[in-house]
PQR file of N, CA, C, O and H, with PARSE charges and radii, in Angstrom:
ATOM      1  N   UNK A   1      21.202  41.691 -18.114 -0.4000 1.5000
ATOM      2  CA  UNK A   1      21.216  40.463 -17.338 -0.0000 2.0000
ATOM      3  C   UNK A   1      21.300  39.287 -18.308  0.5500 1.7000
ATOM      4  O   UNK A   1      20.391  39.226 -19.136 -0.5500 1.4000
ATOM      5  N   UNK A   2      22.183  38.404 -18.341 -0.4000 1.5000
ATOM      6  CA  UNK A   2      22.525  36.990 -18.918 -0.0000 2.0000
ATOM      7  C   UNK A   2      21.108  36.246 -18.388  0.5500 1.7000
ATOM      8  O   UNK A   2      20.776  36.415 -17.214 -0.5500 1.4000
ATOM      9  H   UNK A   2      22.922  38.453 -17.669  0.4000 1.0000
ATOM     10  N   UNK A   3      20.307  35.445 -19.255 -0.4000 1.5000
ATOM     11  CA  UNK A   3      19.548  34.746 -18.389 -0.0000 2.0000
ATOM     12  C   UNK A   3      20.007  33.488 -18.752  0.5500 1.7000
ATOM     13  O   UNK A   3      19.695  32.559 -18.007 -0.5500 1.4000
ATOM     14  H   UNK A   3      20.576  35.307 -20.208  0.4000 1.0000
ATOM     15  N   UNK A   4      20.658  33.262 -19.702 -0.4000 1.5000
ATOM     16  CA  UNK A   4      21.330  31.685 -19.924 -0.0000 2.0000
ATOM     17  C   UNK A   4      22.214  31.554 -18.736  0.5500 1.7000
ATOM     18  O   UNK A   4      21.824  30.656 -17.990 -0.5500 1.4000
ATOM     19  H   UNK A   4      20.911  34.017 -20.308  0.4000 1.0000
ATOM     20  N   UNK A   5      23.054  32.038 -18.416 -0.4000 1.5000
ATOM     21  CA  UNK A   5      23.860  31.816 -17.892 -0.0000 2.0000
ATOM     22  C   UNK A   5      23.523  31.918 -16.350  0.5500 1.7000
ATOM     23  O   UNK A   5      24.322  31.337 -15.615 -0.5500 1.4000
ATOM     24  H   UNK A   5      23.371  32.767 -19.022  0.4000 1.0000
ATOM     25  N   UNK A   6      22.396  32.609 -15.710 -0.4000 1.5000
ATOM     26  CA  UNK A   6      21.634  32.593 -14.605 -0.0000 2.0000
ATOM     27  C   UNK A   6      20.895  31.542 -14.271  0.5500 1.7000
ATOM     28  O   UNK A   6      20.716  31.142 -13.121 -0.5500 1.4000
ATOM     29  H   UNK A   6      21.747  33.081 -16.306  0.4000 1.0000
ATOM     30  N   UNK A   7      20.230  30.837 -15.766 -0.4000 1.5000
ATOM     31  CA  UNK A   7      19.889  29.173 -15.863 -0.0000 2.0000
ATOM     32  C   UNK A   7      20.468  28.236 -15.349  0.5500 1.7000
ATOM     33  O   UNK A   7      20.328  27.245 -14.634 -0.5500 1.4000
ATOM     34  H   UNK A   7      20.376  31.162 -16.701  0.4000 1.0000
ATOM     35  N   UNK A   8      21.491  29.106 -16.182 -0.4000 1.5000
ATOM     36  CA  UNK A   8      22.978  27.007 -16.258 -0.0000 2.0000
ATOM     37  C   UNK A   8      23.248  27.365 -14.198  0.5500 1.7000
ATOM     38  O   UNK A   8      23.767  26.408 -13.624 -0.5500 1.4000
ATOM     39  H   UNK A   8      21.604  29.911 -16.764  0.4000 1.0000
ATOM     40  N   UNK A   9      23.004  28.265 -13.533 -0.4000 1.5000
ATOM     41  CA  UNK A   9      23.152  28.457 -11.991 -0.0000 2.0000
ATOM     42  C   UNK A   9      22.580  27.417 -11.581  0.5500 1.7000
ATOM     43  O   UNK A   9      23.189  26.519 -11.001 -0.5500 1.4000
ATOM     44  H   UNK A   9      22.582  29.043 -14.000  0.4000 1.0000
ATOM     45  N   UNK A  10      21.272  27.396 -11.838 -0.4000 1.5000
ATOM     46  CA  UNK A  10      20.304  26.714 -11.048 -0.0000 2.0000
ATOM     47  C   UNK A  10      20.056  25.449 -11.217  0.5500 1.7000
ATOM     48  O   UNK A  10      19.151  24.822 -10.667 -0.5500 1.4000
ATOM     49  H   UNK A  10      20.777  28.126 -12.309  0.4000 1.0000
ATOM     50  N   UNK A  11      21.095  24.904 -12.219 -0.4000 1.5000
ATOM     51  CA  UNK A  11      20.832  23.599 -12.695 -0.0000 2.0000
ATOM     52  C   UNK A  11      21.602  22.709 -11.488  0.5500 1.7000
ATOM     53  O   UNK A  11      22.591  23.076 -10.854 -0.5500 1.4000
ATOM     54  H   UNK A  11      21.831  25.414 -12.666  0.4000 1.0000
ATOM     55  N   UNK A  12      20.971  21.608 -11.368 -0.4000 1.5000
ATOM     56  CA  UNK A  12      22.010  20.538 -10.160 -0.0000 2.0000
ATOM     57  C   UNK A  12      21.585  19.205 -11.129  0.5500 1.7000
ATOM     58  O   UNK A  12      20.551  19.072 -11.784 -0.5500 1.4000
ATOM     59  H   UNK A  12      20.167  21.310 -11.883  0.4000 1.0000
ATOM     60  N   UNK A  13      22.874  18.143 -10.983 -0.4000 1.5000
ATOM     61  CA  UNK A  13      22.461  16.914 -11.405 -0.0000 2.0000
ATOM     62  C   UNK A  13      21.532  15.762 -10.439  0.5500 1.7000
ATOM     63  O   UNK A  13      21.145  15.717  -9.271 -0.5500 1.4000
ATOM     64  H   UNK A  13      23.713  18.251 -10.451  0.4000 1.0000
ATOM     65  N   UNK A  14      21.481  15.321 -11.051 -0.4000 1.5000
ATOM     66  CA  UNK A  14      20.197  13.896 -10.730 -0.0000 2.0000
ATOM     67  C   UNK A  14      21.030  13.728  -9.081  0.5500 1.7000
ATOM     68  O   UNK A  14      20.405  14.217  -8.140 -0.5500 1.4000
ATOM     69  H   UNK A  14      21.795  15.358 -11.999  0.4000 1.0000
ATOM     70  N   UNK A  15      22.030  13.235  -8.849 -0.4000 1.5000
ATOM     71  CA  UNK A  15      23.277  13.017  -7.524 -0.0000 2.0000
ATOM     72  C   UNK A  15      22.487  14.325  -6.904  0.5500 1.7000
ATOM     73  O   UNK A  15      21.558  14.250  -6.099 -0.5500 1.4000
ATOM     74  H   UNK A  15      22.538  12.837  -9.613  0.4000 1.0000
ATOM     75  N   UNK A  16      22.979  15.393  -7.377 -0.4000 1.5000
ATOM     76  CA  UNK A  16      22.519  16.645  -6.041 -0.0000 2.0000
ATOM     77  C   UNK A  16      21.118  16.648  -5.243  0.5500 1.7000
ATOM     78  O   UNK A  16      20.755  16.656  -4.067 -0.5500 1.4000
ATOM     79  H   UNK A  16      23.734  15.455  -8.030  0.4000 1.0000
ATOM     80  N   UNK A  17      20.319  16.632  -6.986 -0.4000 1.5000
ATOM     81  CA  UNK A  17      18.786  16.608  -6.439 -0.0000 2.0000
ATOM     82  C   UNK A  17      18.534  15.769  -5.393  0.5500 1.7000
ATOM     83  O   UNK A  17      17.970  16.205  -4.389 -0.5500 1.4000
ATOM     84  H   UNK A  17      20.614  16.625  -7.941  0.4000 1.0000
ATOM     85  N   UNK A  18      18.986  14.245  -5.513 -0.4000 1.5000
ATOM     86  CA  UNK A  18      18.749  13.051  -4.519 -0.0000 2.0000
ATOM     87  C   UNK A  18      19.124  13.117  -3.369  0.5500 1.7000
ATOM     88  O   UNK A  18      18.378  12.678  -2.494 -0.5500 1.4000
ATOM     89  H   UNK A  18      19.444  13.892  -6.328  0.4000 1.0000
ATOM     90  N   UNK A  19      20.048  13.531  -3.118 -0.4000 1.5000
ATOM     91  CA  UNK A  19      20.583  13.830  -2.082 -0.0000 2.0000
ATOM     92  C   UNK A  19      19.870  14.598  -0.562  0.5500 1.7000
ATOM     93  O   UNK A  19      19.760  14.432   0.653 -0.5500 1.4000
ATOM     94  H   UNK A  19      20.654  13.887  -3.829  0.4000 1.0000
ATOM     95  N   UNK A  20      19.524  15.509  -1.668 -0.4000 1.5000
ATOM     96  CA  UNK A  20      18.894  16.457  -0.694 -0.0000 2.0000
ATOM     97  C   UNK A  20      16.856  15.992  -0.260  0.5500 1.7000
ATOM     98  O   UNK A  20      16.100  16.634   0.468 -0.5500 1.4000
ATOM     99  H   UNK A  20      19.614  15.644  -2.655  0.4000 1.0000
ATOM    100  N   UNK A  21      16.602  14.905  -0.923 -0.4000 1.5000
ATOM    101  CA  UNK A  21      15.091  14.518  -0.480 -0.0000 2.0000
ATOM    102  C   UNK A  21      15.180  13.818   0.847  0.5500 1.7000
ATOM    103  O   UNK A  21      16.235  13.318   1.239 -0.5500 1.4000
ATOM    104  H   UNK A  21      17.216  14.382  -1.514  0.4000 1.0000
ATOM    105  N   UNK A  22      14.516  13.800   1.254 -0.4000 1.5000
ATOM    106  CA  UNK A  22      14.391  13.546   3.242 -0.0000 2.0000
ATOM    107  C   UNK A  22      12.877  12.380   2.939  0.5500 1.7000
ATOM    108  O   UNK A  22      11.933  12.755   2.243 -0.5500 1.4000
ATOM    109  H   UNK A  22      13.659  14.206   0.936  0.4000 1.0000
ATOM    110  N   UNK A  23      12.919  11.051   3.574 -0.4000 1.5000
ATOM    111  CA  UNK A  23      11.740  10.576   4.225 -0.0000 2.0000
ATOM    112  C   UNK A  23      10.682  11.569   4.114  0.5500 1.7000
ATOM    113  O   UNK A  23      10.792  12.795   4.133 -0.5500 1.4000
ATOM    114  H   UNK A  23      13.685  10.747   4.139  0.4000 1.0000
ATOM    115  N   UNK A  24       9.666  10.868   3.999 -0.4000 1.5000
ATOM    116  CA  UNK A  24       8.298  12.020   4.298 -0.0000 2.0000
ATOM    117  C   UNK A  24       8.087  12.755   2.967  0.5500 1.7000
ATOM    118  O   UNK A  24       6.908  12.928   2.658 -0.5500 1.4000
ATOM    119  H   UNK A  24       9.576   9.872   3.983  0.4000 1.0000
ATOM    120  N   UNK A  25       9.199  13.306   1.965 -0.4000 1.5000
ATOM    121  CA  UNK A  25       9.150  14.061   1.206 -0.0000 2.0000
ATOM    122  C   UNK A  25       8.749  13.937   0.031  0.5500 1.7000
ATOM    123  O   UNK A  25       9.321  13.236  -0.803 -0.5500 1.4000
ATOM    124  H   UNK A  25      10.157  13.166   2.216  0.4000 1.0000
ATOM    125  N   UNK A  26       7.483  14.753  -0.223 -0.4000 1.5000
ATOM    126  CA  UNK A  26       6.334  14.452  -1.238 -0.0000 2.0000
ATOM    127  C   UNK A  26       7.255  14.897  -2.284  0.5500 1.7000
ATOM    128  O   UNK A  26       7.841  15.973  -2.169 -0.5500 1.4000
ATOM    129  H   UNK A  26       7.019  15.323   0.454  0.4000 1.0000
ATOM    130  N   UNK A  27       7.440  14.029  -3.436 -0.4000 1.5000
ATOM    131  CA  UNK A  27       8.229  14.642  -4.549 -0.0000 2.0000
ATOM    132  C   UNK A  27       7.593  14.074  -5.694  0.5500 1.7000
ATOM    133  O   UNK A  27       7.572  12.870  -5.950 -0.5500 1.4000
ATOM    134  H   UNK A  27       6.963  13.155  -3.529  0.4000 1.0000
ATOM    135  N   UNK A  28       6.949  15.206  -6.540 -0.4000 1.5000
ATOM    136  CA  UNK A  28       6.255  15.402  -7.699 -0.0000 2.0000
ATOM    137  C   UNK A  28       7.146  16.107  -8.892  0.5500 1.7000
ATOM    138  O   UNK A  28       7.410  17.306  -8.979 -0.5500 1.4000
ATOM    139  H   UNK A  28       6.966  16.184  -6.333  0.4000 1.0000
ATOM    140  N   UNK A  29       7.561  14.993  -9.840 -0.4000 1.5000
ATOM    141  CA  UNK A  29       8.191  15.538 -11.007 -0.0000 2.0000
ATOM    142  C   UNK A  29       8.029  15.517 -12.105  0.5500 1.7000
ATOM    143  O   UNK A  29       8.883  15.990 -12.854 -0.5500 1.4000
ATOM    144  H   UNK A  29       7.346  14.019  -9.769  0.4000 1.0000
ATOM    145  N   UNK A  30       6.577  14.816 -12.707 -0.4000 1.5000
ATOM    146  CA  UNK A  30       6.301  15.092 -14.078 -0.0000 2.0000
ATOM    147  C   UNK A  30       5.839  13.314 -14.412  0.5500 1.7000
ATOM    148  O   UNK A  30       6.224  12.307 -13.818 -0.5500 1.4000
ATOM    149  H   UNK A  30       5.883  14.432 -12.099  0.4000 1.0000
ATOM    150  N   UNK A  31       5.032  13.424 -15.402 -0.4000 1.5000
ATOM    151  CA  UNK A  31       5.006  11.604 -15.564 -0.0000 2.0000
ATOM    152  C   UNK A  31       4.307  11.874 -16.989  0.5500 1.7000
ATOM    153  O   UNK A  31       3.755  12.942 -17.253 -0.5500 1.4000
ATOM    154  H   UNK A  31       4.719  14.243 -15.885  0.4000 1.0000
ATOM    155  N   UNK A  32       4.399  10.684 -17.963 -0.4000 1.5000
ATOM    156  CA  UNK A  32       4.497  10.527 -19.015 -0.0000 2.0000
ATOM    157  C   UNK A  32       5.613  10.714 -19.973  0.5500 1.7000
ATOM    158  O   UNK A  32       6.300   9.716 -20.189 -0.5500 1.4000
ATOM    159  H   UNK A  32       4.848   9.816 -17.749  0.4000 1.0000
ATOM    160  N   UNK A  33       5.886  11.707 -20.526 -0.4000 1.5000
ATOM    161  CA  UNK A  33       7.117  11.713 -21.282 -0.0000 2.0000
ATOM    162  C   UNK A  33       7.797  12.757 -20.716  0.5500 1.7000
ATOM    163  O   UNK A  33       8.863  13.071 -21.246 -0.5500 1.4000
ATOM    164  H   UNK A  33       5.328  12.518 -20.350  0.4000 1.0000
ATOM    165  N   UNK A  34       7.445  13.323 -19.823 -0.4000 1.5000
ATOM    166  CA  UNK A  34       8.320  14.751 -18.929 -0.0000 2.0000
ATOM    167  C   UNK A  34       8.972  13.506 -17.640  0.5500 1.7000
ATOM    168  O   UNK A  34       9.990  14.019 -17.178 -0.5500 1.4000
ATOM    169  H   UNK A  34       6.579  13.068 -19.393  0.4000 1.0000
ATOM    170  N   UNK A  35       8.798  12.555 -17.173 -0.4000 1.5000
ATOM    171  CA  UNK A  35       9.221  11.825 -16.324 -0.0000 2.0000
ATOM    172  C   UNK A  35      10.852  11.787 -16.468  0.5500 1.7000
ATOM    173  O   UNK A  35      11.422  11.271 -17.429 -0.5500 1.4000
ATOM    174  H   UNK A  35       7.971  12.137 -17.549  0.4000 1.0000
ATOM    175  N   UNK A  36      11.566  12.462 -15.278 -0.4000 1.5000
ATOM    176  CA  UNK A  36      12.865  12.276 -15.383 -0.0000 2.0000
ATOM    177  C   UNK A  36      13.911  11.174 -14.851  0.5500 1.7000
ATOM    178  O   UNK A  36      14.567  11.234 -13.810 -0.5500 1.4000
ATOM    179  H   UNK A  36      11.103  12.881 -14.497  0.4000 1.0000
ATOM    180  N   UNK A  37      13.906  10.017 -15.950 -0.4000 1.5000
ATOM    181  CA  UNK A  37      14.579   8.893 -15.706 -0.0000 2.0000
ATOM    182  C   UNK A  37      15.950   8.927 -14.842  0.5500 1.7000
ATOM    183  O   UNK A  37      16.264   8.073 -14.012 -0.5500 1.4000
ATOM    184  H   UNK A  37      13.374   9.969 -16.795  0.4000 1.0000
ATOM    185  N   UNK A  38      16.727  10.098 -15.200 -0.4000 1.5000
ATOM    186  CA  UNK A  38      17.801   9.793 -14.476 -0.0000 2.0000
ATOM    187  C   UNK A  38      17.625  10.159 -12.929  0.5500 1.7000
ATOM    188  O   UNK A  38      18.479   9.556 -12.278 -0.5500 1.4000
ATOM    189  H   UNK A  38      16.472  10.791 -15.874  0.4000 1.0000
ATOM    190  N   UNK A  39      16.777  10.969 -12.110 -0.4000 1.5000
ATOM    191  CA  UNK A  39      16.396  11.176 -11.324 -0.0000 2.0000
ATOM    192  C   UNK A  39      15.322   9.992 -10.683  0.5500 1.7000
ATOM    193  O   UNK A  39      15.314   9.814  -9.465 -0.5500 1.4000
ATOM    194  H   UNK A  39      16.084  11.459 -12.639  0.4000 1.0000
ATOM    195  N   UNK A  40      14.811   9.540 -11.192 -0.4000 1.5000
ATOM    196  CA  UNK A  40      14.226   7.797 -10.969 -0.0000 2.0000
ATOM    197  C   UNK A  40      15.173   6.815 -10.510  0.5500 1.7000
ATOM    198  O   UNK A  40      15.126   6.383  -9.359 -0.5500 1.4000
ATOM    199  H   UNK A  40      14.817   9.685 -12.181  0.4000 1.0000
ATOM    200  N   UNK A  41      16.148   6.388 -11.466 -0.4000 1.5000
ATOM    201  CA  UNK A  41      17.404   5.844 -11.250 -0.0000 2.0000
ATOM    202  C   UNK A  41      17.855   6.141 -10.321  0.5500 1.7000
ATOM    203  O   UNK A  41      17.287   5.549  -9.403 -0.5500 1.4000
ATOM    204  H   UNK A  41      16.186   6.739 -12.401  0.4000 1.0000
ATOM    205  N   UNK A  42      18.953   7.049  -9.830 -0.4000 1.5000
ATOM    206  CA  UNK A  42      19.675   7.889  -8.945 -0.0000 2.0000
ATOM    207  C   UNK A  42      19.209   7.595  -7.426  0.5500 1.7000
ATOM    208  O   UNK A  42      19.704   6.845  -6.586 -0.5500 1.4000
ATOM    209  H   UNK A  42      19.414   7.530 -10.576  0.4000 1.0000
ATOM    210  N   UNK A  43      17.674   8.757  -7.345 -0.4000 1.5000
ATOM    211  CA  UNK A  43      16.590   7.744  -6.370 -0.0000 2.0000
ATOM    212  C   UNK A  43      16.466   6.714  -5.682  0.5500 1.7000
ATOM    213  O   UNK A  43      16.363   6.709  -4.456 -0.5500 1.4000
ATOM    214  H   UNK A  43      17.271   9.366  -8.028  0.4000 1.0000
ATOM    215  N   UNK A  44      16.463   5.385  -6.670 -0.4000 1.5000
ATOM    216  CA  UNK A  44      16.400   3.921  -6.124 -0.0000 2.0000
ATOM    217  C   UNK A  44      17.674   3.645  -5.629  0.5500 1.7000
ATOM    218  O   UNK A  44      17.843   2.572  -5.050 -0.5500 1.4000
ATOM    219  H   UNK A  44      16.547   5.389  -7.667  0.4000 1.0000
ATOM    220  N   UNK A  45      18.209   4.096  -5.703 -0.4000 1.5000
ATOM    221  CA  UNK A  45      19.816   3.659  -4.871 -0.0000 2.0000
ATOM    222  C   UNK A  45      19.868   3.977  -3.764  0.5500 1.7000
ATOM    223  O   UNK A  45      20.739   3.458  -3.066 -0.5500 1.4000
ATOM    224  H   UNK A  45      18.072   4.968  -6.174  0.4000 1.0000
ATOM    225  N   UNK A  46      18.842   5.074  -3.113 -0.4000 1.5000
ATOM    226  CA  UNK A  46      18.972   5.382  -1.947 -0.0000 2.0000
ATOM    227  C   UNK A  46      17.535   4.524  -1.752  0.5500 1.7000
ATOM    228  O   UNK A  46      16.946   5.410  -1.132 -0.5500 1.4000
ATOM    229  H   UNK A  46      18.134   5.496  -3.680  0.4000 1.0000
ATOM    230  N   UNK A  47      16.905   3.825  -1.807 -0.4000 1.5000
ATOM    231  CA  UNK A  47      15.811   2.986  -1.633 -0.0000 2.0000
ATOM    232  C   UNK A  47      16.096   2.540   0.383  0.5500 1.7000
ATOM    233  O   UNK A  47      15.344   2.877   1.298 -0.5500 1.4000
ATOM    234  H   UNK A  47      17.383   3.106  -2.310  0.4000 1.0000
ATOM    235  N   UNK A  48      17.167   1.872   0.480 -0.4000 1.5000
ATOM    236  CA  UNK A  48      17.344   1.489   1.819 -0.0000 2.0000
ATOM    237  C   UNK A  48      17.581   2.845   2.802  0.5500 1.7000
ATOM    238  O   UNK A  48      17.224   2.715   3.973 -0.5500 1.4000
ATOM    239  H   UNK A  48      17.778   1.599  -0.262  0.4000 1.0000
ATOM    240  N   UNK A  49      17.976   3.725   2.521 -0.4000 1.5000
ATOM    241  CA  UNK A  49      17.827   5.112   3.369 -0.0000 2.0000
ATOM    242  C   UNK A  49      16.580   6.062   3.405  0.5500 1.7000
ATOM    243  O   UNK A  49      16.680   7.161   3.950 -0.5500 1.4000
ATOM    244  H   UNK A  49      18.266   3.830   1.570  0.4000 1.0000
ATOM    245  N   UNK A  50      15.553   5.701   2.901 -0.4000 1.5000
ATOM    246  CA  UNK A  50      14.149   6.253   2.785 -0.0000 2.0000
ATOM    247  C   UNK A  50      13.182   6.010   3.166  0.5500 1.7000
ATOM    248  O   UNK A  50      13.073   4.910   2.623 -0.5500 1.4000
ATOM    249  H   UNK A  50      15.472   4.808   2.458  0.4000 1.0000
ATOM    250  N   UNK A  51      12.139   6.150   3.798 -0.4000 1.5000
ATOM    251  CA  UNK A  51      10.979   5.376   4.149 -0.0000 2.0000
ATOM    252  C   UNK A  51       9.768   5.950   2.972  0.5500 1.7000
ATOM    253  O   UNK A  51       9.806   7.151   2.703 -0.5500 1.4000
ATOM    254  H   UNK A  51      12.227   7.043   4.239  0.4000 1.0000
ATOM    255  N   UNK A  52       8.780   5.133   2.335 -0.4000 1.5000
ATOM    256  CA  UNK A  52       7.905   5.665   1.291 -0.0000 2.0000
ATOM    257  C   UNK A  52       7.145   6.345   2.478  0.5500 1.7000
ATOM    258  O   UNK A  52       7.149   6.000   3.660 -0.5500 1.4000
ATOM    259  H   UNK A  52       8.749   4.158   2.553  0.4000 1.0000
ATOM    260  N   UNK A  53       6.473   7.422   1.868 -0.4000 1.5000
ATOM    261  CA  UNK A  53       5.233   8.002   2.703 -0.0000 2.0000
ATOM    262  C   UNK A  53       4.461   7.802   1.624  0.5500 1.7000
ATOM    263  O   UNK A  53       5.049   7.810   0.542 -0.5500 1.4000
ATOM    264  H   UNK A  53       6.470   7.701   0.908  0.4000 1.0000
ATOM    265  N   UNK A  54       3.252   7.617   1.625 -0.4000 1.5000
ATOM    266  CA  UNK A  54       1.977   7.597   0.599 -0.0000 2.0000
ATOM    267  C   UNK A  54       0.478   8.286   1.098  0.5500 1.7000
ATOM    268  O   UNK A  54      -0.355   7.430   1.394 -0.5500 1.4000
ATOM    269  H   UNK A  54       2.774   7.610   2.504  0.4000 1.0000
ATOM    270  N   UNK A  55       0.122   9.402   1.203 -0.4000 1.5000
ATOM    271  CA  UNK A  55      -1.268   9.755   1.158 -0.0000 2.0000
ATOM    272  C   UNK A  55      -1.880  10.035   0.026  0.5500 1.7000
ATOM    273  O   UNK A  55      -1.596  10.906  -0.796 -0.5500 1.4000
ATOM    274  H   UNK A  55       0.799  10.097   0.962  0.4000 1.0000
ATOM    275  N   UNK A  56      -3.018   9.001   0.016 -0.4000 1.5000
ATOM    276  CA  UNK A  56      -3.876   9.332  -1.321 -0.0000 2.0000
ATOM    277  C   UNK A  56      -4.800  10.759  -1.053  0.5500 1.7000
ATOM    278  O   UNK A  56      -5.531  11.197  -1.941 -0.5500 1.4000
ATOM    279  H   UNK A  56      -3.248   8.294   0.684  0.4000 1.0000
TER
END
């Protein structure tokens, strides 16, 4: 079994990931230096198609 190449499968860009988050949708991705900027970016563009949900 290739597992590199079973990797590079599962990979989607920052565009795909965004795409697919819905309102409501708790999305936890890492913060401090694991924080993925281009997925931050990408994100705020859909700012007017989203509603924040926030439970502390």
């Amino acid at each position: 079994m290739d597992f590199n190449r079973e990797d590079q499968q599962k990979l989607s860009t920052a565009e795909q990931a965004a795409k697919v988050i819905k309102s409501g949708d708790l999305v936890d991705y890492g913060w401090a230096v694991t924080t993925p900027k281009k997925i931050d970016t990408t994100l705020a563009k859909r700012v007017g198609e989203l509603d924040a949900f926030f439970q502390p």
